[in-house]
C-alpha beads as a LAMMPS data file, in Angstrom:
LAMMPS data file: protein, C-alpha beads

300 atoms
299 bonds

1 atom types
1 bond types

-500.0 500.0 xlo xhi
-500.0 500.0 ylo yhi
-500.0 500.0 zlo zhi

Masses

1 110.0

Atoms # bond

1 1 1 -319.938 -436.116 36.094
2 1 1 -323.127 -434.117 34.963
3 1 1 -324.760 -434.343 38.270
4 1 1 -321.565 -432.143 39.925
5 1 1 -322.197 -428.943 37.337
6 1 1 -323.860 -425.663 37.946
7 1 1 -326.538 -426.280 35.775
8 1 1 -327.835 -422.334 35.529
9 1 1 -331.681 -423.868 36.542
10 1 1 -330.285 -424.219 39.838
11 1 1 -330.080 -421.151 40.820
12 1 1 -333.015 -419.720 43.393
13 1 1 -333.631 -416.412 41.823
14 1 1 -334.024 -418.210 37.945
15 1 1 -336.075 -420.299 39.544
16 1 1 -338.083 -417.445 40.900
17 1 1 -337.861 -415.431 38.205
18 1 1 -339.810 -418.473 36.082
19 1 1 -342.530 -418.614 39.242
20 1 1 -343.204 -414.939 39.012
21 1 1 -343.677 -415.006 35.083
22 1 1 -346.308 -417.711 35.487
23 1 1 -347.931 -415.813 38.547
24 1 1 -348.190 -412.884 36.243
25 1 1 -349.287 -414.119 33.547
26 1 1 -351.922 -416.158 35.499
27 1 1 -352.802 -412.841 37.089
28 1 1 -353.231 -410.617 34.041
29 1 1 -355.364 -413.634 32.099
30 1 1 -357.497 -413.668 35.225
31 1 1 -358.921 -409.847 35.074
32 1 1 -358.279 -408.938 31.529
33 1 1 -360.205 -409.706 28.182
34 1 1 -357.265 -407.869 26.590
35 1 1 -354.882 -410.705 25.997
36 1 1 -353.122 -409.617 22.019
37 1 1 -350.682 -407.187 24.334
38 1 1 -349.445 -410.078 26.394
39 1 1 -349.554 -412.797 23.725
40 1 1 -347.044 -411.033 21.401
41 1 1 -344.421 -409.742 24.455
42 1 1 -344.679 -413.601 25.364
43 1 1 -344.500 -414.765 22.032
44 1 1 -341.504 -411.921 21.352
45 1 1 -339.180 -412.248 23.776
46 1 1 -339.853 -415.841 25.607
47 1 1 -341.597 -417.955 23.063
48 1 1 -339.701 -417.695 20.230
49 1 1 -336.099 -416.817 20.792
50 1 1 -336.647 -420.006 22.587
51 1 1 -337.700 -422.178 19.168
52 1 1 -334.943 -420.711 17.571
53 1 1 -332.053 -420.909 19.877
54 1 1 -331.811 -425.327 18.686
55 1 1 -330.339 -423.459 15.477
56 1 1 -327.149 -422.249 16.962
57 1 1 -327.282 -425.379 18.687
58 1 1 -327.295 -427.599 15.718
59 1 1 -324.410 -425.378 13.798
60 1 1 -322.402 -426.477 16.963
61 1 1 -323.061 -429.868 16.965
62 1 1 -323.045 -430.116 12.755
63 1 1 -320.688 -433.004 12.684
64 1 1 -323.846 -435.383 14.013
65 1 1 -325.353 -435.025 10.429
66 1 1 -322.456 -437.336 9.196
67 1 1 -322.111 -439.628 12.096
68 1 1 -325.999 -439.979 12.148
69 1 1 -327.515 -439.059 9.000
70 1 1 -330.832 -441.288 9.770
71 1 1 -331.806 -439.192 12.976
72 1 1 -330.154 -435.872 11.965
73 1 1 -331.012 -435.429 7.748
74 1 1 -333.001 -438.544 6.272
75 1 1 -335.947 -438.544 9.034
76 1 1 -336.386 -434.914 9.252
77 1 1 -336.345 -434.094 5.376
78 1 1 -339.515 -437.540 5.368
79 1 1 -341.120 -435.233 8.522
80 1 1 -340.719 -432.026 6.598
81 1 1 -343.165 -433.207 3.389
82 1 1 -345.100 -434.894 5.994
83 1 1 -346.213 -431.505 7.650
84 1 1 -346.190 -429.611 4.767
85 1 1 -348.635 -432.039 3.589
86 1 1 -350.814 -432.282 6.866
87 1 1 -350.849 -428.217 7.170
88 1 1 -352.187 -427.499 3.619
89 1 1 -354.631 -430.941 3.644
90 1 1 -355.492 -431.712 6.916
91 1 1 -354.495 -428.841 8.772
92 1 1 -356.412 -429.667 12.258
93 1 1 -354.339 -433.345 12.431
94 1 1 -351.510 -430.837 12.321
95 1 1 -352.134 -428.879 15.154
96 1 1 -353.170 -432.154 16.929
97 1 1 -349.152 -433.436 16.311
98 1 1 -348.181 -430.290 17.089
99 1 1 -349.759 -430.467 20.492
100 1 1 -348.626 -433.891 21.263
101 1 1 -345.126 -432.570 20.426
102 1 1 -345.240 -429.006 22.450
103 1 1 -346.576 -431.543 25.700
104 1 1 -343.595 -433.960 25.197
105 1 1 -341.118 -431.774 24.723
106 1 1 -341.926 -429.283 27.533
107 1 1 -342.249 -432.769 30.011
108 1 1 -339.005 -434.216 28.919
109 1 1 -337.019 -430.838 29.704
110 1 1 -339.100 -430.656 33.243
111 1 1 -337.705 -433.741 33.765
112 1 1 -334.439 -432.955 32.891
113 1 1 -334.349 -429.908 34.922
114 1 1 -335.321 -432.017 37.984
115 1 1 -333.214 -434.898 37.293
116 1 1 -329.954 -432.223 37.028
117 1 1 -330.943 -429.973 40.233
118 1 1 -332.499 -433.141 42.735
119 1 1 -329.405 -435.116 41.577
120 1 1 -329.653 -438.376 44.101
121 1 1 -333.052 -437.135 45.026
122 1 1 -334.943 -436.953 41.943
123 1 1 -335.750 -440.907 41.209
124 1 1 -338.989 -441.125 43.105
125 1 1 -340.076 -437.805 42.270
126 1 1 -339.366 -438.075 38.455
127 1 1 -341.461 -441.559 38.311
128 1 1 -344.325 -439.724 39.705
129 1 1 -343.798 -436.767 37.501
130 1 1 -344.388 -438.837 35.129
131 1 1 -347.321 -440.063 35.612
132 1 1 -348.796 -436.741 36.225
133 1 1 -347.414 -435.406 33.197
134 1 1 -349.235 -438.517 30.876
135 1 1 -352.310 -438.187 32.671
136 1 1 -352.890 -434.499 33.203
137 1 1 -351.561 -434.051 29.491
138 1 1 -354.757 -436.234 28.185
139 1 1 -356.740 -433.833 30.544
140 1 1 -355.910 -430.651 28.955
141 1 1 -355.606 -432.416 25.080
142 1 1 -358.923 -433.942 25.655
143 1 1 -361.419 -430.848 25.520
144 1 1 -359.684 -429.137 22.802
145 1 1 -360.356 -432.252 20.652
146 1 1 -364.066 -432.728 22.171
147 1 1 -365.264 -429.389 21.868
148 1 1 -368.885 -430.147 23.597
149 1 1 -367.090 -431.332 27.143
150 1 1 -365.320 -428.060 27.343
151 1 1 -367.821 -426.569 29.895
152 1 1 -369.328 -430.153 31.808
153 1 1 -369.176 -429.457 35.172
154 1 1 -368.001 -433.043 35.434
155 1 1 -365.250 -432.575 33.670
156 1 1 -363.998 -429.681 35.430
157 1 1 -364.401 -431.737 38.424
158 1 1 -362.495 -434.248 37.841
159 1 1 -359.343 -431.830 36.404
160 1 1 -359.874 -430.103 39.648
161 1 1 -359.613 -432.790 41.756
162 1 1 -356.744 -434.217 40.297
163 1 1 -354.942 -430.897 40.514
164 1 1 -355.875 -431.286 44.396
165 1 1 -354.351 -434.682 44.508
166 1 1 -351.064 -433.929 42.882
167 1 1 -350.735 -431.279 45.424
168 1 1 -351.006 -433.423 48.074
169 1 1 -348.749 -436.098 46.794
170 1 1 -345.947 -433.457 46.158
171 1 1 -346.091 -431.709 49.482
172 1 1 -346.295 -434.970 51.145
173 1 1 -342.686 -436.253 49.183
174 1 1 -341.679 -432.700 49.937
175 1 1 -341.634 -433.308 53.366
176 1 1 -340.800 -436.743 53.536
177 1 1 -337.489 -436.168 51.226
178 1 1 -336.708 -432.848 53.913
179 1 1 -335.775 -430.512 50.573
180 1 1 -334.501 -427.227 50.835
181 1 1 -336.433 -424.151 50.092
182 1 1 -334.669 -423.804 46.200
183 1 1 -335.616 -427.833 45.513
184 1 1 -338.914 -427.646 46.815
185 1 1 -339.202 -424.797 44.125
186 1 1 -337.599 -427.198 41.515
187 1 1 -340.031 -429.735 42.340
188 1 1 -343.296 -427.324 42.113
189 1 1 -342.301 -425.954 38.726
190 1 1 -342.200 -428.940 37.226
191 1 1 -346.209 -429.265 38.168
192 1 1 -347.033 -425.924 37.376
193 1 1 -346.836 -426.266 33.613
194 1 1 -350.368 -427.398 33.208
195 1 1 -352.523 -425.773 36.232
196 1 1 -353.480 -422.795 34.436
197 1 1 -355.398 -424.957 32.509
198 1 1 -357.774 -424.815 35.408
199 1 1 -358.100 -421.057 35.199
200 1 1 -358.867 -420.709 31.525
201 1 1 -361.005 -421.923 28.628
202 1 1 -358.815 -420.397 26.375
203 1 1 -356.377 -422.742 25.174
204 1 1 -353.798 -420.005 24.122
205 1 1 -354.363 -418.642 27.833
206 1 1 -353.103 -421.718 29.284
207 1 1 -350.109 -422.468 27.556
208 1 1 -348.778 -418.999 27.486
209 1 1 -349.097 -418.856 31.514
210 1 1 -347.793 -422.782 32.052
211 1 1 -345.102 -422.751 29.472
212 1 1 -343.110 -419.716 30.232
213 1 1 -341.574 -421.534 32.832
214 1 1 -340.214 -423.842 30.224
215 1 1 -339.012 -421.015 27.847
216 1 1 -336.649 -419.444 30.534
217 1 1 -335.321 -422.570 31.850
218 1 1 -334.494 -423.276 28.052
219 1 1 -333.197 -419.949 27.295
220 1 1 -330.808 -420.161 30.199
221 1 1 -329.802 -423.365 29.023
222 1 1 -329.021 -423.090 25.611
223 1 1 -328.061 -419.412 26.389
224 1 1 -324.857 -420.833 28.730
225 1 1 -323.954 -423.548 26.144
226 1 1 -323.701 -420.615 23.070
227 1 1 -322.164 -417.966 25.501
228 1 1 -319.255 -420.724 25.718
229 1 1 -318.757 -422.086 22.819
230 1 1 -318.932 -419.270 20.172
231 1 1 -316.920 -416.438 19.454
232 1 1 -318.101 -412.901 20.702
233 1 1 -318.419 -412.236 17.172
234 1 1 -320.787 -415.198 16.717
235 1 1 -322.517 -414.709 19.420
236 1 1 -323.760 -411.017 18.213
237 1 1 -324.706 -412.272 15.140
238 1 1 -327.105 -414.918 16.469
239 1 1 -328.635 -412.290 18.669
240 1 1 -329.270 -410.154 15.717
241 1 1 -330.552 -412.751 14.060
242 1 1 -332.970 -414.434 16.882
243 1 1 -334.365 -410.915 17.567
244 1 1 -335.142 -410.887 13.390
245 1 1 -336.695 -414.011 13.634
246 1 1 -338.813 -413.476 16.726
247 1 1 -339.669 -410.349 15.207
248 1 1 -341.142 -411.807 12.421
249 1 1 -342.605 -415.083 13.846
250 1 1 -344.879 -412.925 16.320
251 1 1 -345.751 -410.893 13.748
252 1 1 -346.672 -413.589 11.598
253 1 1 -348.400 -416.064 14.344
254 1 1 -350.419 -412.303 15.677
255 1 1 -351.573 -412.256 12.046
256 1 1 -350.128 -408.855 11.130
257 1 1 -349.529 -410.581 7.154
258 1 1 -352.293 -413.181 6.849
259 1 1 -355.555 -413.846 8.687
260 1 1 -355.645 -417.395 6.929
261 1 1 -354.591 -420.008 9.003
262 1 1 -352.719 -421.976 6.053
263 1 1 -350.808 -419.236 5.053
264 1 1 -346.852 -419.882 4.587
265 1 1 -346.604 -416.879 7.143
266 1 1 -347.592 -419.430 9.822
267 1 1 -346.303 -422.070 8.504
268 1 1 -343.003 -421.059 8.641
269 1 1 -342.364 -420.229 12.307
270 1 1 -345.120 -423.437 13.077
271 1 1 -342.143 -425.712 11.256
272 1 1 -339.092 -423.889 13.232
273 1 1 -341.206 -424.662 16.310
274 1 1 -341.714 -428.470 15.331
275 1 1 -338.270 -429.147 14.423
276 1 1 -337.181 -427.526 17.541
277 1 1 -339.503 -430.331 18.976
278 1 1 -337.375 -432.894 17.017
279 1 1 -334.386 -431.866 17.122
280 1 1 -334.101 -431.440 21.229
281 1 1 -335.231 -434.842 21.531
282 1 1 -331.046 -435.726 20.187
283 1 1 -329.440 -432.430 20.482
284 1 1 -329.222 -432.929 24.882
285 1 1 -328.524 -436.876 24.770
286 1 1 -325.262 -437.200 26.510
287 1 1 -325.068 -440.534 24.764
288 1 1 -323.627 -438.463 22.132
289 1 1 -319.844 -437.762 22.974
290 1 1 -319.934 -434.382 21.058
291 1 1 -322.662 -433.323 23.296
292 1 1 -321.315 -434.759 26.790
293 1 1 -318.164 -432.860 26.186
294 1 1 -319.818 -429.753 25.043
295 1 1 -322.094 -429.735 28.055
296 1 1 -319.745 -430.543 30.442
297 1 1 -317.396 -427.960 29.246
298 1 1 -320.040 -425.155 29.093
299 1 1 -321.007 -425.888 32.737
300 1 1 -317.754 -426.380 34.785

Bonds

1 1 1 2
2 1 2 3
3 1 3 4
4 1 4 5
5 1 5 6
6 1 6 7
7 1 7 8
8 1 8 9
9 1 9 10
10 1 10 11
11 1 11 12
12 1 12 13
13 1 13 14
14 1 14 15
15 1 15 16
16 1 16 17
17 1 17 18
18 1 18 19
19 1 19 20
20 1 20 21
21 1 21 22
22 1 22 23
23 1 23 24
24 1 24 25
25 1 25 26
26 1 26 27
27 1 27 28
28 1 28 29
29 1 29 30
30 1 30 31
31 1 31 32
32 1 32 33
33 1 33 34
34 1 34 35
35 1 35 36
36 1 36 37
37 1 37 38
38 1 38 39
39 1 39 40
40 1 40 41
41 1 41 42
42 1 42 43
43 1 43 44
44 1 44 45
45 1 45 46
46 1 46 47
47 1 47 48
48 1 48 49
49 1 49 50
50 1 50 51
51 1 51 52
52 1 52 53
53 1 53 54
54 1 54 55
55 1 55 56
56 1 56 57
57 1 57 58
58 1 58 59
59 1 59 60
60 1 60 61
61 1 61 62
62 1 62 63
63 1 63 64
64 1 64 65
65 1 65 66
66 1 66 67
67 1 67 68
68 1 68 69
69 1 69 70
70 1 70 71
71 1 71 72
72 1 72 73
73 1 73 74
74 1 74 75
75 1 75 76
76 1 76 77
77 1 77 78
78 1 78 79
79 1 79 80
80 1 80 81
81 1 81 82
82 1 82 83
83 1 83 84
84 1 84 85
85 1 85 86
86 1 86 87
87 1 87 88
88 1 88 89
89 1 89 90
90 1 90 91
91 1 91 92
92 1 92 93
93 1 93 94
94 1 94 95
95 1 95 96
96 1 96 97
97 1 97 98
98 1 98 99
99 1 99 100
100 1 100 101
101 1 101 102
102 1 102 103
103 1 103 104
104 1 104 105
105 1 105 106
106 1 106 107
107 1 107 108
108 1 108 109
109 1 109 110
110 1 110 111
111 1 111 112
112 1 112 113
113 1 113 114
114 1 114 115
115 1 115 116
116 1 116 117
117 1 117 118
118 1 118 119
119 1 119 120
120 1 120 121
121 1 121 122
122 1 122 123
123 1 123 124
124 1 124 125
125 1 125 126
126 1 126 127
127 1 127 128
128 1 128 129
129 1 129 130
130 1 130 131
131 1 131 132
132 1 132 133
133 1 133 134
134 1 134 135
135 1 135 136
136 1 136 137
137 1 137 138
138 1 138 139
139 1 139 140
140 1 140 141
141 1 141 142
142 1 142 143
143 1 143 144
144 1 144 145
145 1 145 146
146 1 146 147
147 1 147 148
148 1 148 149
149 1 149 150
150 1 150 151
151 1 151 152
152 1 152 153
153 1 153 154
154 1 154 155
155 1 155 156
156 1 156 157
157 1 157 158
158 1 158 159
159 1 159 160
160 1 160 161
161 1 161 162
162 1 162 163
163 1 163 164
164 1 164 165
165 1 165 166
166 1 166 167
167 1 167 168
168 1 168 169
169 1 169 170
170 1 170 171
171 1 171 172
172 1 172 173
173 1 173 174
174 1 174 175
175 1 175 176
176 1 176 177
177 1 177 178
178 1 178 179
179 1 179 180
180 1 180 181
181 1 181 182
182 1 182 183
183 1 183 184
184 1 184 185
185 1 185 186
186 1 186 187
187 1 187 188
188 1 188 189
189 1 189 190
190 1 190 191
191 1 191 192
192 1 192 193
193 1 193 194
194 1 194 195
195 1 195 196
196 1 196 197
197 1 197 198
198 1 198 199
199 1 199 200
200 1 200 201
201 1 201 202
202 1 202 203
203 1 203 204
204 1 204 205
205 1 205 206
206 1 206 207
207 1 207 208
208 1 208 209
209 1 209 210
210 1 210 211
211 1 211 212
212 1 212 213
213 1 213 214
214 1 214 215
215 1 215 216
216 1 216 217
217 1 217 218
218 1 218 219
219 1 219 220
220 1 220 221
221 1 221 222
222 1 222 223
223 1 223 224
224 1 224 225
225 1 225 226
226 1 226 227
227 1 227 228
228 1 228 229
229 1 229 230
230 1 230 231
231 1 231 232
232 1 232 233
233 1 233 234
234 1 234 235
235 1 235 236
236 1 236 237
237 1 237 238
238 1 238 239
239 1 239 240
240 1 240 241
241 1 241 242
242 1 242 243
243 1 243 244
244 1 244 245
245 1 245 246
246 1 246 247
247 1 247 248
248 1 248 249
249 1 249 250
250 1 250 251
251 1 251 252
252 1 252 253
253 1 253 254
254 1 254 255
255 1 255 256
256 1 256 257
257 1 257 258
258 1 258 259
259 1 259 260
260 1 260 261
261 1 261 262
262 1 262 263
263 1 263 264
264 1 264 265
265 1 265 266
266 1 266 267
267 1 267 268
268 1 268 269
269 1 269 270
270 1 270 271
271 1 271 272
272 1 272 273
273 1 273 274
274 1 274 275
275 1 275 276
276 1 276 277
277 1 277 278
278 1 278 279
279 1 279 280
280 1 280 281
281 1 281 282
282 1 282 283
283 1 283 284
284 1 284 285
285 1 285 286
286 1 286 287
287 1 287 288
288 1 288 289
289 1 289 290
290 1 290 291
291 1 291 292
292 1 292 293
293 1 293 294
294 1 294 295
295 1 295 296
296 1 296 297
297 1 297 298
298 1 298 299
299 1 299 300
């Protein structure tokens, strides 16, 4: 059964590890105006070894593009021309998808995570994540799409108090459900994702601090299932070749070949990051016998 493997998440100190990335990161943000350092060693070695680790993933589990060529060839070649489109013609609907995407994706895994590590415990508290993660999602869209509400002190008031709330209701179930110290951790990262949108304006701010959590749960993840099933051989070569691609991808995104935002130098790495979205939405459904089994063998 899934819920009996040593999913690596589960561990205290990776758990730890993703707390004290997101304290740093909240910390440096906080007292620096200096942020390009800090964006690009995110962006470098979290950010997008992360997008590009559902490659390796989907060269593993190639035989789905016969057994499901809808979901796996025929929708994503439609998306494809559908973004292409949207980035060179209506470039700001793009980033709006985009957004929507990053949010769902990053909630589904926290969910995951919880629902893996809380086993029996996790039904109550996943229903409420839930609900935080819809609402408090629209709260940190919302002012990036409405510019002029950005600095109303009533909006910032109700954000705040909501973040106040949702602390409450966790450490109330936290004590009511008598969790250990390492699944009361679970349970908080999960929430963290989205508070440093109460520390910054800056958008990029925000998701660099809330998401990193999210990029080392995934890297563990998908690092576990490739350290299993590939050859040693295999496995060097896709290092070589994630450290080329995040390589170029933050030098890309950082602007180092093109200042203009629809420039196929962003585009590229924006598309890898999009199908990532897609693809991870399929590529963890147990539902899919090729993926139980890998899974399960990966994490005995």
């Amino acid at each position: 059964m899934v819920n009996q493997l040593k999913i690596p998440t589960n561990s205290l100190i990776n758990i730890l590890v993703g707390i004290g990335i997101f304290t740093i990161l909240i910390l440096y943000f906080s007292f620096t105006d200096d942020d390009k350092f800090i964006q690009i060693v995110v962006t470098l070695l979290l950010a997008e070894p992360h997008f590009f680790l559902t490659v390796p993933l989907l060269i593993l589990y190639r035989e789905l593009f016969k057994e499901d060529k809808i979901v796996f060839i025929y929708l994503p070649v439609l998306l494809l021309f559908f973004l292409v489109y949207l980035f060179y013609f209506n470039v700001n609907l793009f980033y709006i998808i985009f957004l929507l995407s990053n949010l769902f994706h990053v909630n589904r895994q926290s969910q995951g995570v919880v629902k893996l590590c809380l086993k029996e415990k996790s039904t109550k508290y996943s229903q409420y994540l839930w609900l935080y993660y819809v609402f408090f999602s629209i709260l940190f869209i919302f002012p990036h799409l409405l510019a002029s509400i950005k600095d109303n002190i009533e909006y910032k008031i109700i954000v705040s108090l909501f973040a106040i709330i949702s602390f409450l209701i966790i450490s109330r179930y936290l004590k009511n459900e008598k969790l250990n110290f390492k699944e009361k951790c679970i349970s908080f990262s999960g929430l963290l994702i989205f508070w440093p949108a109460l520390f910054f304006e800056n958008f990029i701010y925000a998701m660099g601090a809330g998401i990193s959590i999210h990029y080392l749960q995934y890297i563990m993840l998908a690092g576990k299932i490739i350290s299993k099933q590939f050859q040693k051989i295999n496995i060097l070569w896709i290092l070589i070749i994630i450290i080329s691609y995040a390589t170029f991808s933050t030098l890309a995104l950082s602007g180092s070949f093109s200042i203009n935002k629809n420039s196929i130098f962003i585009l590229i790495p924006t598309l890898v990051q999009m199908f990532h979205f897609y693809y991870d939405s399929f590529i963890w459904k147990m539902s899919y016998l090729k993926v139980r089994n890998t899974i399960q063998s990966s994490f005995v």
